[in-house]
C-alpha positions, -999 to +999 in steps of 0.1 A: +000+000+000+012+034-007+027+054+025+000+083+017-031+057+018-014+043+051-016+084+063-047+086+052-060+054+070-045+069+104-056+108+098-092+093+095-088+071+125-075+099+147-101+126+136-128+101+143-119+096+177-116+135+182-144+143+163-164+118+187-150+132+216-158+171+210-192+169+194-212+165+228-198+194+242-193+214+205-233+212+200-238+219+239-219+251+230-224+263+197-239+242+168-269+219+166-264+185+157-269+191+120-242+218+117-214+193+140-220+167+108-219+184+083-189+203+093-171+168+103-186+152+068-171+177+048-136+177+066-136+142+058-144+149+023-118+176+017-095+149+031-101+120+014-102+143-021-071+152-016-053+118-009-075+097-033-069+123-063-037+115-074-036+145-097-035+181-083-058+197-101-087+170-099-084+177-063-091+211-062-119+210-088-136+183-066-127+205-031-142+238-052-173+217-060-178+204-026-173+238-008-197+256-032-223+231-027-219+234+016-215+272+016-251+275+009-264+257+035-242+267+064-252+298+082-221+308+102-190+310+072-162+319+100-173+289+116-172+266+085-137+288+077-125+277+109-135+240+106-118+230+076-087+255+078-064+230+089-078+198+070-053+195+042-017+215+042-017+247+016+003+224-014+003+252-043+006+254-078+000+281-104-031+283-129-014+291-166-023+317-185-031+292-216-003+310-233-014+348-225+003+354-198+029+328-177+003+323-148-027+338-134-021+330-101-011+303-077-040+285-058-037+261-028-060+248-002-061+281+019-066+302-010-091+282-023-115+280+012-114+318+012-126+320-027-154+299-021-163+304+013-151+337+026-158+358-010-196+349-009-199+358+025-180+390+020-206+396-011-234+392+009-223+412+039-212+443+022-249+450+017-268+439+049-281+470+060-263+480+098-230+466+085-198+491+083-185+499+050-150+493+042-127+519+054-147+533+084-134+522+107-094+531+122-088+500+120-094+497+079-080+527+074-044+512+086-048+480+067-056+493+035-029+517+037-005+491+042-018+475+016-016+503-006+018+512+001+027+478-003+010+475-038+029+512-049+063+495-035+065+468-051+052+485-083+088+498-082+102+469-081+084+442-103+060+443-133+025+454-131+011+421-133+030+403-108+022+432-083-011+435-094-014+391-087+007+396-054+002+429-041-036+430-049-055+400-055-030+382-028-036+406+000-074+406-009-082+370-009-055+355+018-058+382+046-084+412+033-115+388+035-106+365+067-104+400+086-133+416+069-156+386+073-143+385+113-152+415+119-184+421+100-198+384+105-201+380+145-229+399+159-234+379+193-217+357+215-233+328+201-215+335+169-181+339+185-193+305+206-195+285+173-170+299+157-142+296+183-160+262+188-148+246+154-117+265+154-106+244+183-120+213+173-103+214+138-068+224+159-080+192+182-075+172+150-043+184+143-033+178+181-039+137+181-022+143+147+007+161+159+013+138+193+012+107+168+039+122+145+064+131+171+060+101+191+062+070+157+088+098+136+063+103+110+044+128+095+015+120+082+011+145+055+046+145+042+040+122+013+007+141+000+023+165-024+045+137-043+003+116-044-005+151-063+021+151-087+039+178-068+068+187-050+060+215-023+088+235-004+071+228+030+064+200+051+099+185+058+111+160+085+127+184+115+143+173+143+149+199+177+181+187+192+181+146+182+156+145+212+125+142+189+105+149+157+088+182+152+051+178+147+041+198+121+006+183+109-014+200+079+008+235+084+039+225+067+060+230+093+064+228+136+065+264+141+035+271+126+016+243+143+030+256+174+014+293+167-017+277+158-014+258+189-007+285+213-037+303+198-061+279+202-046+277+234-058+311+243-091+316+223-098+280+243-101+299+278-134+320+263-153+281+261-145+279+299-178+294+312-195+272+281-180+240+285-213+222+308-181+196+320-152+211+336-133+175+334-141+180+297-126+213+296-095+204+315-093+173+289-091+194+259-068+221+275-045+190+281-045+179+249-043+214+231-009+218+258+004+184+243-001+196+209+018+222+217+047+200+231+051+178+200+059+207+175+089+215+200+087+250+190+102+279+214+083+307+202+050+293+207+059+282+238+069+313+252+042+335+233+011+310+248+031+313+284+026+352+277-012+347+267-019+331+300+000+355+322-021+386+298-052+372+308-047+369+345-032+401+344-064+414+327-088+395+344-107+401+379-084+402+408-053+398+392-028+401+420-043+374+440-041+357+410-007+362+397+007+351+437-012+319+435+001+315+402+035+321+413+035+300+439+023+275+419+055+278+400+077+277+431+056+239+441+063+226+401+097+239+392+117+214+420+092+188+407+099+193+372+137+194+373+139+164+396+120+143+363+134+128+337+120+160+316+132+185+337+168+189+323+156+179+286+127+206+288+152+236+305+178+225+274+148+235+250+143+268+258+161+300+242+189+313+257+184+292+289+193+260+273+218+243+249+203+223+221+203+246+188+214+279+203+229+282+171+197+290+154+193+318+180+228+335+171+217+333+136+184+349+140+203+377+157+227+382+135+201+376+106+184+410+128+213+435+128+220+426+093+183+434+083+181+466+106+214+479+092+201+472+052+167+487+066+182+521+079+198+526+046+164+531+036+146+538+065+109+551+051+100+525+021+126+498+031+151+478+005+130+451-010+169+443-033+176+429+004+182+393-009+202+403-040+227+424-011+260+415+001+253+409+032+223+385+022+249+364+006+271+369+035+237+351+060+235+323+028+262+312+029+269+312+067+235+296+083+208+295+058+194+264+055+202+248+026+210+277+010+174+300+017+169+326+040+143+326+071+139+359+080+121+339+111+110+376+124+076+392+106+085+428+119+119+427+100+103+414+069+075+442+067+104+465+077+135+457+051+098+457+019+078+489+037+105+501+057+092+520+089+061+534+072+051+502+063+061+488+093+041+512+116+008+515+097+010+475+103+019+477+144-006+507+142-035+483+129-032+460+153-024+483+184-058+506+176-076+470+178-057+460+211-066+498+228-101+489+214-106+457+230-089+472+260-111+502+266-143+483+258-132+458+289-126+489+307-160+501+304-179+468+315-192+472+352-191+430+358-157+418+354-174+383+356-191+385+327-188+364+294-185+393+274-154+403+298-141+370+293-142+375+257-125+409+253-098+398+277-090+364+261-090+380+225-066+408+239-041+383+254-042+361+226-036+394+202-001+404+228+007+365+222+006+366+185+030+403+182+051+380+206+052+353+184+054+371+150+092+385+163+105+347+161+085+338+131+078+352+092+051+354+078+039+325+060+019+296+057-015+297+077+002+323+102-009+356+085-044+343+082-047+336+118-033+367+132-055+388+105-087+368+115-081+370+154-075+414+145-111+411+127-128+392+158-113+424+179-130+445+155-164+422+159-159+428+199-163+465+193-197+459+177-214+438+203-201+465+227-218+491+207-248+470+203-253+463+241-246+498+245-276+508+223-296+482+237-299+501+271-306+529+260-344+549+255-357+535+218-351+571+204-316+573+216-316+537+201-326+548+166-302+572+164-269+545+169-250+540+139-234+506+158-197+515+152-173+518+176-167+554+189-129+545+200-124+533+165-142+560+140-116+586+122-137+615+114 
């Protein structure tokens, strides 16, 4: 039997068991029974489309057809979004341009899902009456001047097309529409129930997944792309240290699982007060932490410790809390370096420990390299970085096999957009945070789900600027980080809609439901 039909066999075994596991307590939360199934019959679709294909583009003819058949019938598209984002890595390949032009442009399994399932919801919402237009808001203002300048920079430096493919239709489809759809789509806290709902059951999957690759050496997913016909860049067998394998699941590679991971992480505290069983609960925290151990990813780990101490911070009696937490720490540390994972777990972490520290000194000098090409052209950036001496100089020193990781988002953004760039995109998503932050300020009961929410999507939003310094930008982690910004943005609106909700009905009728902390006038 081919090793990708042996994957396959496993990937369906393990998502059965989850799937089994979290739909009690998924339709006690969110969706009704109907919506759990179809959801779970269609990840298994997408699945078994892309291993039983054998040719690329008959799998994503056959995905295309089966997502435009369920989009109709599924009321909640984040949710849906959120479901299936992780069923089947992003392998890409270009559509030709049947001798016209080279390509039109390159589609994978990421790109596809937004196409047919955030584009029609971003079509319909647009003209729902009560929804904000594009560009109201502070928030859209910043992101489509980034994207602007982005377009108008790399005008100077590549043909029209391809920056009109890449600067354009790229930024639209990947990241425009899973922030727009965020933030326009959840009205109530139902909605952000059953959406944060499926995200952590699809991340669930990719836990049992991940904790199966690290612990028989074999990922599951690796032999998928050669089944399509296709070589992809991604998805390579990594090792942290000789210790162990690197989980990396459907992302493509361990760090990214490990961001997904310690953001599921976080958005998993909201479900605390919606869980009915707290052993349930504490079962799937538990297994999102494992997941998050198998990709052996530093980062993540320290960005999810972050997230937690955030949200304590930010939550109702805080200093009682942070003591107890620390003396929580004082009782586990002794216990943890006495076991056999004590010294192998302090050996992990940066700086602290031994095993790779190597990377780290790369990833600094990869830093004052980049700041030093950056300030040579400080405004708009250098995006002839790669073709640079000192590029060469990182290539043939440390880069693996012969490529260059950035591995930090901020310095990527920086050396294209250079500081303008760079601080319309840290402006974006510090206007949300102050947002989110103010909006908790002004809620009397500190006990509250909608507290709960605004303080879990604020210290999952410090996590992920955390995390984005050790990691660039690729893969499935801009899509996250824009989609958790367009929740922010969401979290505004049900403010404002409570807000009008208590007030006279003719004070009512005159509330335009956007956010006052976030309106440019």
């Amino acid at each position: 039997m081919p090793n990708h039909l042996k994957a396959l066999i496993v990937i369906l075994v393990l998502a059965t068991l989850v799937f089994a596991f979290a739909k009690a307590p998924a339709c006690a939360v969110a969706s009704a029974a109907g919506d759990f199934n179809r959801r779970r019959n269609l990840w298994f679709a997408v699945t078994l489309a892309a291993f039983l294909a054998h040719n690329f583009w008959v799998y994503i003819i056959a995905v295309g057809a089966l997502l435009l058949y369920a989009v109709p019938r599924e009321q909640n598209k984040l949710a849906m979004f959120f479901f299936l984002l992780f069923a089947v890595p992003s392998i890409s390949e270009p559509i030709t341009g049947l001798g016209i032009i080279r390509s039109f442009f390159t589609i994978d399994y990421y790109r596809l899902l937004s196409l047919a399932v955030l584009l029609p919801a971003f079509l319909v919402l647009r003209k729902q009456p009560g929804v904000i237009p594009v560009g109201r808001l502070l928030s859209d203002k910043f992101i489509l001047a980034y994207f602007i300048l982005n377009f108008v920079l790399m005008l100077t430096a590549s043909t029209f097309t391809n920056t009109l493919r890449h600067a354009f239709f790229y930024n639209f489809i990947d990241y425009f529409l899973p922030y727009y759809v965020a933030s326009r789509s959840m009205k109530s806290l139902q909605d952000f129930r059953e959406a944060l709902m499926a995200l952590i059951v699809a991340v669930l999957v990719m836990t049992a997944i991940g904790a199966f690759e690290m612990v028989t050496h074999w990922l599951l997913y690796a032999s998928l792309d050669k089944a399509l016909g296709l070589t992809w860049e991604w998805g390579r067998y990594l090792e942290r240290g000789g210790m162990a394998l690197r989980a990396q699941a459907s992302t493509g590679h361990s760090i990214a699982l490990g961001y997904v991971m310690a953001v599921a992480f976080g958005l998993y505290l909201f479900l605390r007060k919606s869980v009915p069983n707290a052993k349930v609960w504490n079962l799937g925290l538990c297994a999102l932490l494992v997941g998050m151990i198998s990709t052996l990813s530093r980062g993540p780990w320290v960005g999810a410790a972050l997230m937690f101490l955030v949200f304590v911070a930010t939550g109702p009696d805080p200093l009682r809390r942070i003591v107890k937490l620390g003396l929580l720490g004082v009782i586990l540390l002794p216990i943890l370096l006495a076991s056999p994972w004590g010294e192998k777990f302090i050996a992990l972490l940066p700086y602290v420990g031994n095993v790779e520290q190597e990377t780290v000194t790369y990833r600094q000098r990869l830093f004052e390299i980049g700041i030093s090409v950056m300030m040579e052209n400080p405004f708009f950036g250098a995006y002839t970085f790669f073709l640079s001496e000192q590029a060469q100089e990182l290539r043939a020193g440390g880069g693996q096999n012969g490529l260059i990781d950035l591995g930090n988002t901020y310095l990527g953004i920086g050396l294209g957009n250079g500081l303008v760039g760079l601080s319309l995109f840290a402006g974006f998503f510090i206007t949300i945070l102050i947002g989110i932050f103010n909006g908790m300020r002004r809620l009397a009961d500190r006990e509250s789900e909608l507290y709960l929410l605004g303080q879990v999507l604020f210290s999952v939003l410090v996590g992920i600027l955390f995390i984005i310094f050790t990691v660039s930008s690729s893969l499935v982690i801009p899509v996250i980080y824009f989609t958790v910004a367009g929740l922010g943005v969401a979290y505004f609106r049900i403010l404002a809609l409570e807000k009008a909700t208590s007030k006279p009905p003719e004070a009512t009728a005159r509330v335009t439901f956007q956010p006052v902390a976030m309106r440019v006038r």
